[in-house]
C-alpha positions as CSV (number, residue, x, y, z in Angstrom):
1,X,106.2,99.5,105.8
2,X,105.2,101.0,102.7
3,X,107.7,103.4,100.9
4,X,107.6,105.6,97.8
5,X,110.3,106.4,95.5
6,X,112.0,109.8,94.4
7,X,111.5,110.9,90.9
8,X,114.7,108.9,89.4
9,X,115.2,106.0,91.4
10,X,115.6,102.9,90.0
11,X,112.5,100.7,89.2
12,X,113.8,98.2,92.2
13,X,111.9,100.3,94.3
14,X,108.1,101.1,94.0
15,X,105.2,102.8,96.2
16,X,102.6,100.3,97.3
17,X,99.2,100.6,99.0
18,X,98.5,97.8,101.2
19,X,95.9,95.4,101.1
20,X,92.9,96.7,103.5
21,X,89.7,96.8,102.0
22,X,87.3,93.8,102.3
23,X,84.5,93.0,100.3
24,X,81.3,94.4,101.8
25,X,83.7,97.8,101.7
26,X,84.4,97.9,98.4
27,X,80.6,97.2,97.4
28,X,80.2,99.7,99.6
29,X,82.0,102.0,97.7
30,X,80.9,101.4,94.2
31,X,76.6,101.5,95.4
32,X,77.5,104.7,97.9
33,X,79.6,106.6,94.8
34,X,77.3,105.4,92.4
35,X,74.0,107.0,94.2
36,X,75.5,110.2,95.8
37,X,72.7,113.1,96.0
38,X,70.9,112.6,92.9
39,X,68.4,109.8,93.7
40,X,67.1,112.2,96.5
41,X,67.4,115.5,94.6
42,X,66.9,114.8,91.1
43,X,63.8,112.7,90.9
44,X,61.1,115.4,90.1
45,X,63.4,116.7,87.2
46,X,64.0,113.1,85.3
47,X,60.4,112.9,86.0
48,X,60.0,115.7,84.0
49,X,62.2,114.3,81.6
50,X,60.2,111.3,81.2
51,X,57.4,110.7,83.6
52,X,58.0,108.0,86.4
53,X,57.4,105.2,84.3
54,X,59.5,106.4,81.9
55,X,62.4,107.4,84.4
56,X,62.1,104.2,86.0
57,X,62.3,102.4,82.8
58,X,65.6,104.6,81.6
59,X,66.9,103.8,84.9
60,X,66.7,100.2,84.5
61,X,68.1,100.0,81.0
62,X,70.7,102.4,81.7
63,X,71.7,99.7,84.8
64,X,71.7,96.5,82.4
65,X,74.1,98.8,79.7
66,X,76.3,99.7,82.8
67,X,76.6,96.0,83.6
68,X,78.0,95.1,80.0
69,X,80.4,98.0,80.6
70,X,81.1,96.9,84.3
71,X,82.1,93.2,82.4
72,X,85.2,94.0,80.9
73,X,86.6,95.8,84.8
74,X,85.8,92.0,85.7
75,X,88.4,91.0,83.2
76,X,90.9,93.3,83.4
77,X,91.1,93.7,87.3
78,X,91.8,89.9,88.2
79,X,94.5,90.4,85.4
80,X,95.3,93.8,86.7
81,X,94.8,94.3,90.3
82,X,96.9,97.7,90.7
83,X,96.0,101.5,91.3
84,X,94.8,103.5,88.7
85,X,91.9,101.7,86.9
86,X,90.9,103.1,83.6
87,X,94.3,105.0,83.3
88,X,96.5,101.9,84.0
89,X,94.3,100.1,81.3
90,X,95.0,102.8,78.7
91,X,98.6,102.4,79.2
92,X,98.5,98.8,78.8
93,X,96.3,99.0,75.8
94,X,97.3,101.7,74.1
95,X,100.5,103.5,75.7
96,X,101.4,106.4,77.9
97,X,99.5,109.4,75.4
98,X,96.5,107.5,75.8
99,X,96.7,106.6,79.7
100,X,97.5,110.4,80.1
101,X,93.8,111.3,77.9
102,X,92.1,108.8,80.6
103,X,93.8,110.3,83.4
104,X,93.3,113.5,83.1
105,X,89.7,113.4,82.1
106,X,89.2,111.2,84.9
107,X,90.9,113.4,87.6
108,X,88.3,115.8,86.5
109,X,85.7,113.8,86.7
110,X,86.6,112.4,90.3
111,X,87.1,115.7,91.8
112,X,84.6,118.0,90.1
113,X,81.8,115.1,91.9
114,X,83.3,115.1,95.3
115,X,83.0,119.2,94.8
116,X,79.2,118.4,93.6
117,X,78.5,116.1,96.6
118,X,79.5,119.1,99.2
119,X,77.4,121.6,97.0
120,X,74.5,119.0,97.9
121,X,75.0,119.5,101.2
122,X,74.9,122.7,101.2
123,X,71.5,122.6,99.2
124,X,70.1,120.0,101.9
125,X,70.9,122.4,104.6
126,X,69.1,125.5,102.5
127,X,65.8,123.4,102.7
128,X,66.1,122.0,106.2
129,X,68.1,124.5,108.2
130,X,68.1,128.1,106.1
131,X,69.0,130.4,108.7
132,X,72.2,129.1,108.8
133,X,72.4,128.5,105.2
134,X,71.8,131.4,103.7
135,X,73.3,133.9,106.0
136,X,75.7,136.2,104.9
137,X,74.2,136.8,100.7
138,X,77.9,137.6,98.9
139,X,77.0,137.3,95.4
140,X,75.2,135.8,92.6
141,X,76.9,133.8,89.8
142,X,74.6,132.4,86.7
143,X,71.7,133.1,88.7
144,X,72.4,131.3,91.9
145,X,72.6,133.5,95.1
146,X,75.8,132.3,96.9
147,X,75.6,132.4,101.0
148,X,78.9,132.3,103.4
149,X,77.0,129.9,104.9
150,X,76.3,127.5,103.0
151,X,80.5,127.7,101.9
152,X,81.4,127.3,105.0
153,X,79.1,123.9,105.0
154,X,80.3,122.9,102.1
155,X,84.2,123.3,103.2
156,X,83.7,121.8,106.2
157,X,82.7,118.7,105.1
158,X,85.3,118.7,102.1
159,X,87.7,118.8,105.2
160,X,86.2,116.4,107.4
161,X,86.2,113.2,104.6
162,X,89.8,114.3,103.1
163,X,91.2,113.7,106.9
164,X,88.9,110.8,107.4
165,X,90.5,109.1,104.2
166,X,94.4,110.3,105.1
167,X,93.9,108.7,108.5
168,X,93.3,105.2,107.1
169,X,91.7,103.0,104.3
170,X,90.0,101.0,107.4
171,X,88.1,103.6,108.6
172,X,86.6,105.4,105.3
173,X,85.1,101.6,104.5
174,X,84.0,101.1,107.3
175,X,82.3,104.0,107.5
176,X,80.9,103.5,103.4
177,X,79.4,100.7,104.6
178,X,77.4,102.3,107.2
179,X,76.4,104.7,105.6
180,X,75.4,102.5,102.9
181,X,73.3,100.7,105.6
182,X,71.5,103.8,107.0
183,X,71.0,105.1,103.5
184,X,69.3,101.6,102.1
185,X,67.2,101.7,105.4
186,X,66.1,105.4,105.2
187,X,64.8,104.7,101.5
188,X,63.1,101.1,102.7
189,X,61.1,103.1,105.3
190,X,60.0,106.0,103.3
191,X,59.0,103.8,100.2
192,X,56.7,101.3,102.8
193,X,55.4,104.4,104.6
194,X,54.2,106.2,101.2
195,X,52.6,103.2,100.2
196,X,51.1,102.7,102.8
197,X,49.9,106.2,104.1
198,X,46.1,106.8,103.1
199,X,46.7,110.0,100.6
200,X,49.8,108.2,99.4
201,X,47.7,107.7,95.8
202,X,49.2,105.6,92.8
203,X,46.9,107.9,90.8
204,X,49.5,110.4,91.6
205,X,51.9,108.8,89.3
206,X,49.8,109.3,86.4
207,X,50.7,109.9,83.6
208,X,53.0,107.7,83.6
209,X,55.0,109.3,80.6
210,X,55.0,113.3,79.9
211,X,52.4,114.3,77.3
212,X,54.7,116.6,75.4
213,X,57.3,114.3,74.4
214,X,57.4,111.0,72.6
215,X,57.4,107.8,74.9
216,X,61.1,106.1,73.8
217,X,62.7,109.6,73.2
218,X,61.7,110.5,77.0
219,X,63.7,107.4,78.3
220,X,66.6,107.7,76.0
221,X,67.0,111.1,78.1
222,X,67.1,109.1,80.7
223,X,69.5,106.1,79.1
224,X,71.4,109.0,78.3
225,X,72.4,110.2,81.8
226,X,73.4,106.6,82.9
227,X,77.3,107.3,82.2
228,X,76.8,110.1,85.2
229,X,74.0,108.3,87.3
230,X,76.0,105.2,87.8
231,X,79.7,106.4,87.8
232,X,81.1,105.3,91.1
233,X,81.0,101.4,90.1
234,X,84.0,102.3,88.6
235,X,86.1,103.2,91.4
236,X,86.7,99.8,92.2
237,X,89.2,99.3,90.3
238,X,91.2,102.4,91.9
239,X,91.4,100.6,94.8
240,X,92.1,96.9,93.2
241,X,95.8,97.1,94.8
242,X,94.2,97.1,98.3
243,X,91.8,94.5,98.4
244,X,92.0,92.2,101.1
245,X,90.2,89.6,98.9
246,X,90.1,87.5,95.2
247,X,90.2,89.8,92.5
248,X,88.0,87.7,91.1
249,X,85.1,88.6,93.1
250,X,85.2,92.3,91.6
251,X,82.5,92.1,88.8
252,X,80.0,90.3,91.2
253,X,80.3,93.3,93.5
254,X,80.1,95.6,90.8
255,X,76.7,93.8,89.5
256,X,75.5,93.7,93.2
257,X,76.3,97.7,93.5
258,X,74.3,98.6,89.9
259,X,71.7,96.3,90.6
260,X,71.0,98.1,94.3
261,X,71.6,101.3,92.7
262,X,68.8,100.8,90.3
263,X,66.5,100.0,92.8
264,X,67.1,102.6,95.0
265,X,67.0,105.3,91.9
266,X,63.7,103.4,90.7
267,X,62.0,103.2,94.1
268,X,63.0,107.2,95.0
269,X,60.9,108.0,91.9
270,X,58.2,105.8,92.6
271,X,57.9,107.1,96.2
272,X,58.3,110.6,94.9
273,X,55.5,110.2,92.4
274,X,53.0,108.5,95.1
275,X,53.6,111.2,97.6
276,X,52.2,114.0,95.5
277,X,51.1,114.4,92.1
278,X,54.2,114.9,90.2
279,X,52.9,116.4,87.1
280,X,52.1,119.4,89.7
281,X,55.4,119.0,91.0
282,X,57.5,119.2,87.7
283,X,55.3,122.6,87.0
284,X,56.4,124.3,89.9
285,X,59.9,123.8,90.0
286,X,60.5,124.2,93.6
287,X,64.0,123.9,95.3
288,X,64.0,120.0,96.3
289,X,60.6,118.9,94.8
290,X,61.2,115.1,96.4
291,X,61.2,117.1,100.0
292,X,57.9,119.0,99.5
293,X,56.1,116.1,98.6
294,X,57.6,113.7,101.4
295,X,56.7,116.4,103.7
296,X,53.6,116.9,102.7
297,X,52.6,113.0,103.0
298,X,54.6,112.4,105.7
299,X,55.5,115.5,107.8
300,X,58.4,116.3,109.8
301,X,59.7,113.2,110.7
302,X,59.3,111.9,106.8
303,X,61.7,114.9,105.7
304,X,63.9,114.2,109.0
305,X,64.3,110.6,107.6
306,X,64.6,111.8,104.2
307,X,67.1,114.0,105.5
308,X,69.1,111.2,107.2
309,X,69.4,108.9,103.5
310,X,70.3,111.7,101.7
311,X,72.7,112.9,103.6
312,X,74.4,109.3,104.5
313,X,73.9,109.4,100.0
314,X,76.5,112.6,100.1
315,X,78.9,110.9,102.2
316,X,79.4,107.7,100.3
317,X,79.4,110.0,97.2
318,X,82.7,112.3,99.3
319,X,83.9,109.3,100.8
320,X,84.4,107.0,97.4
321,X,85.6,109.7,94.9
322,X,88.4,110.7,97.2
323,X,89.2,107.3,97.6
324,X,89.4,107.0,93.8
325,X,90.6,110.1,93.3
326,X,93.3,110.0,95.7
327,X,94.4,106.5,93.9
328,X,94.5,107.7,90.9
329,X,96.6,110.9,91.7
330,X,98.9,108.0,93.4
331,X,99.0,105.6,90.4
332,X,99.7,108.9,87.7
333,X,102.2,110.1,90.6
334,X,103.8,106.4,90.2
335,X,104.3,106.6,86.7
336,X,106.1,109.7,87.0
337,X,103.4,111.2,84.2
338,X,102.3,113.7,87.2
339,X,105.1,115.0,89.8
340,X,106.1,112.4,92.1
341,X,105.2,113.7,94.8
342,X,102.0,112.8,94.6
343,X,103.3,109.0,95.4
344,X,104.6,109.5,98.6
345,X,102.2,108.1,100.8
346,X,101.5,108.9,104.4
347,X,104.8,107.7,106.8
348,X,101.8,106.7,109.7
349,X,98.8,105.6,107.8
350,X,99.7,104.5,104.3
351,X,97.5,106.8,102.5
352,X,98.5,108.5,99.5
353,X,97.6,111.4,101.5
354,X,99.2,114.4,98.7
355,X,96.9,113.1,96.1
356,X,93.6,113.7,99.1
357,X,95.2,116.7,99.9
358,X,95.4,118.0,96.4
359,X,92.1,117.3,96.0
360,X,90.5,119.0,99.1
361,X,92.5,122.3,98.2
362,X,90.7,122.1,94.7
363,X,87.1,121.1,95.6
364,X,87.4,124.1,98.1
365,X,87.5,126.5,95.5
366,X,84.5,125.4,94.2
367,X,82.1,126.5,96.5
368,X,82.5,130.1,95.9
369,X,81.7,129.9,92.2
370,X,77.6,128.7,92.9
371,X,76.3,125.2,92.1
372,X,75.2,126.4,88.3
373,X,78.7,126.7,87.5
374,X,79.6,123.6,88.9
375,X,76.7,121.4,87.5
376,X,78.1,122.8,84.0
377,X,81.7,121.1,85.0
378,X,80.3,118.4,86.0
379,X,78.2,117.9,83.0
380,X,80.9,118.1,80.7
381,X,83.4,115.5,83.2
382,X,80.6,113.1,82.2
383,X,82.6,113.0,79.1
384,X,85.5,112.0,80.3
385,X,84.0,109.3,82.9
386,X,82.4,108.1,79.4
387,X,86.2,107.9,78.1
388,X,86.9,105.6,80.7
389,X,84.6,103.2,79.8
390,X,85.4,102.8,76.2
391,X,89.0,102.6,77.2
392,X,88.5,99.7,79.5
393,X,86.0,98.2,77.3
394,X,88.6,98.5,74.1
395,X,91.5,97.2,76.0
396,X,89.5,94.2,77.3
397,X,88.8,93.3,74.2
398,X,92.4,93.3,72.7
399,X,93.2,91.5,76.3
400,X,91.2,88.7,74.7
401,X,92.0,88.8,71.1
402,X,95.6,87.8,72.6
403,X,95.7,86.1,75.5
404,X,98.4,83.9,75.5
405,X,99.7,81.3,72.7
406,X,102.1,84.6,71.9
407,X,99.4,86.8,70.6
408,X,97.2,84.3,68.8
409,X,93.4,84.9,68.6
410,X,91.3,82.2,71.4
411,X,87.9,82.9,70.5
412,X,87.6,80.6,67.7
413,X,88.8,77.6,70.2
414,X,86.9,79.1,73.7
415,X,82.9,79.5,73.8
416,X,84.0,81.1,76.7
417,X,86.5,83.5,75.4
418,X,84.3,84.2,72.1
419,X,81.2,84.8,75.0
420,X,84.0,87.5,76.5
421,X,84.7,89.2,73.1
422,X,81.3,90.0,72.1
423,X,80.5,91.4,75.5
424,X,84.0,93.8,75.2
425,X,82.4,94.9,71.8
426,X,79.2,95.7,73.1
427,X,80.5,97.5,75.7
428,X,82.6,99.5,73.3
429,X,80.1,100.0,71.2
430,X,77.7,101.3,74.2
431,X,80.5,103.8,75.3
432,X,80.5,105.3,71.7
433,X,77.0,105.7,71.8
434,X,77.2,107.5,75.0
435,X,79.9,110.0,73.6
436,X,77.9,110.5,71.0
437,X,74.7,111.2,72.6
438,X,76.6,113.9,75.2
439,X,78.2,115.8,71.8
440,X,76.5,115.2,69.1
441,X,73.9,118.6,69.0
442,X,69.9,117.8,68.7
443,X,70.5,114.5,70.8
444,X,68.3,114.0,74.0
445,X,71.2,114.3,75.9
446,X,73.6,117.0,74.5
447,X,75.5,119.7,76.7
448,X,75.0,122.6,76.6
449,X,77.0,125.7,75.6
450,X,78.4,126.5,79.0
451,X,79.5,122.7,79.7
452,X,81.7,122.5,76.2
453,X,83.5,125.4,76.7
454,X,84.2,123.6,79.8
455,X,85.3,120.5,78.1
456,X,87.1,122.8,75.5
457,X,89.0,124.7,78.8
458,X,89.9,121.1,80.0
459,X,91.5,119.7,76.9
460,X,93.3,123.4,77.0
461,X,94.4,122.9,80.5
462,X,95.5,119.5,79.8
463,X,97.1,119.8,76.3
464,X,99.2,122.4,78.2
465,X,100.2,120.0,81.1
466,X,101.5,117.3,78.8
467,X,103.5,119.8,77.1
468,X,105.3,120.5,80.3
469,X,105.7,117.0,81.4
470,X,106.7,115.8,78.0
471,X,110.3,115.9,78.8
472,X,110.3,114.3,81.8
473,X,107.9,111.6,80.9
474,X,110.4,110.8,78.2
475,X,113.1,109.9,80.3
476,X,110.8,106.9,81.8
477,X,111.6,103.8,79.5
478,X,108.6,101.5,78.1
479,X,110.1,98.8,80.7
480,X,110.1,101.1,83.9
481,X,106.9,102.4,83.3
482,X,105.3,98.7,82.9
483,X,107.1,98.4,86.2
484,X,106.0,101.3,88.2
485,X,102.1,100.8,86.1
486,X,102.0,97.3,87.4
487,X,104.6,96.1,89.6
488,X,106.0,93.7,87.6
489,X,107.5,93.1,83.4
490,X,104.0,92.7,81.2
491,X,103.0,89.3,80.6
């Protein structure tokens, strides 16, 4: 039976998940996280952005720069395989300041998506079913009417996956890999049917880039975005401690997730842009341009099975970040660098069920505050999620620099090792250029006003917090916290 262990107990004694999830779950969870809403909402906008060559193309180079990222989780999580991910990597790398930095801007990220995943819903049921969405008008905030309706949608589902995860890791993979099923086959069937449908016209996609904007700027808006399109590969980690499988076969899934989460980006564009002319659609600007034009190619039962993949896309995208939420909360909980409380883990099921609480109570504030405000939050958690990566791909690298032989560098006598290096450099090097394209003004890809003073509010918030945990965080030796990190003295 697992246990979890007061706030001073000796190290002897340490919370741990047990080992449930199996393979196809756990690809499940990276491809259903990674996906969410945006492949069915978004389209017409990165379209927009870049015509559908041009998002297709951004797409798929943002997917090859995610899987040079995604290669330094495959070396750390065989050598690693606890809760936490990014944040127990920080504080192997580079201590317990730096793992707090990773944590915290990953808790935001985490939550502030599972919050965005509900809104979605909501927004699916404006365009399908609006007289139960938008009943009861309370208020506007930033131009975005807000309906007790479409809260109460929102909440409900928030509640529904928070107790679907307390009551067992076995049944929120299972049903991740259903929906990742239903989703895969919903997009397979809409794709075949618009190329196949007589006024589904590949003239439709034409242009093929926008005529206002320079070709290779257009899909470095779209490279740009990768960091945010593809988070969700990264929740495997947060769940390494409970696999029911080789460590080793992490990075494989990983690739297998971005490589599927490319094509289905890629083919929702291509089947956007056959349906209907999308220059026409861009112009308009309506509420879900990918539904208009399915249901005008396709009718009812087209937006009905668009319906069904996009919604199975908002459950794996609920489902997996509280799953990684939830294990991060646990890990941080572990360390004692949040209250320990949040390691206590559910006497019947196992779950680290205050962590999935905690995070249920704060996505259901979100709601009431309109999707514009929450799009800004979550623009500006793309930072952090960006963090992450350069973390992992930094500490990879000094993984390598000294494994074994007491510190001594291996590249120069292991192709292997040297092969290993350059790709933890690159991937480095990548996450930089991310950062720097999401803060540095006049890029393609920089945030706006509202989301910095977000990320300025969040480095606040957290600046704050450490200050009242630095105390007790002091009293947890470099040897105990190795211990509660990772289970065991660092080799």
């Amino acid at each position: 039976m697992v246990h979890s262990s007061p706030a001073h107990e000796p190290p002897e004694t340490r919370a741990q998940l047990s080992r449930t999830f199996r393979p196809s779950w756990i690809w499940a969870i990276a491809l259903g996280s990674a996906v969410g809403w945006g492949a069915f909402v978004l389209p017409t906008d990165w379209m927009a952005t870049a015509g559908p060559v041009g998002a297709v193309l951004g797409f798929a180079i943002g997917g090859v720069l995610m899987i040079v990222i995604a290669a330094s989780y495959g070396i750390l999580i065989p050598r690693f395989p606890v809760s936490g991910g990014e944040f127990a990597y920080a504080q192997i790398g580079f201590g317990r300041n730096h793992a707090v930095l990773c944590g915290w801007f990953l808790t935001l990220g985490y939550v502030c998506i599972v919050a965005l995943n509900a809104s979605a819903l909501a927004l699916l049921a404006r365009y399908v079913l609006p007289q139960v969405a938008e009943r009861g008008l309370l208020y506007e905030v930033a131009g975005w009417e807000v309906y007790l309706g479409e809260v109460l949608i929102a909440s409900a589902a928030l509640v529904v996956f928070a107790v679907l995860n307390i009551r067992g890791a076995s049944l929120s993979g299972r049903l991740q890999f259903l929906f990742c099923l239903v989703m895969l086959a919903g997009v397979g069937v809409l794709l075949v049917a618009a190329i196949l449908h007589p006024d589904g016209q590949l003239s439709n996609a034409q242009p093929a880039f926008p005529t206002d904007a320079t070709p290779w700027l257009a899909v470095l808006a779209i490279v740009a975005i990768a960091p945010w399109a593809f988070v969700g590969f990264d929740n495997v980690p947060q769940a390494a401690e409970e696999f029911k499988f080789s460590p080793e076969k992490a990075f494989r899934l990983i690739v297998f997730a971005i490589l599927a989460a490319t094509v289905l980006y890629s083919a929702m564009i291509f089947t956007t842009a056959i349906a209907a002319p999308w220059a026409t659609l861009a112009d308009e600007a309506p509420l879900w341009g990918t539904g208009d034009a399915i249901s005008d190619l396709l009718g009812g039962v087209g937006v009905m099975i668009l319906a069904i993949a996009v919604s199975m896309g908002i459950f794996t995208g609920l489902n997996g970040f509280y799953v990684s939420a939830s294990r991060l909360l646990f890990a941080m909980g572990r360390a004692r660098m949040i209250p320990g409380v949040f390691a206590r883990l559910h006497p019947r099921h196992g779950t680290p069920y205050i962590g999935l609480v905690f995070a249920c109570a704060v996505c259901l504030i979100a709601p009431w505050f309109g999707r514009e405000v929450l799009v800004w939050v979550v623009d500006m958690s793309a930072v952090g999620v960006t963090i992450a990566y350069t973390y992992t791909c930094l500490v990879a690298y000094r993984q390598l620099r000294s494994a074994g032989n007491g510190g001594r560098t291996t590249a120069a006598r292991d192709g292997n090792t040297a092969a290993k290096l350059v790709v933890a450099a690159l991937g480095t090097l990548i996450g930089l250029s991310f950062l720097a394209l999401l803060l540095v003004p006049g890029s393609p890809a920089a945030l706006g006003p509202q989301s910095l003073v977000a990320l300025a509010i969040w480095v606040l918030l957290g600046l704050v917090a450490y200050l009242l945990r630095y105390r007790e965080n002091s009293k947890v030796s470099d040897e105990e916290l190795d211990f509660l990190v990772l289970g065991r003295e660092r080799g």
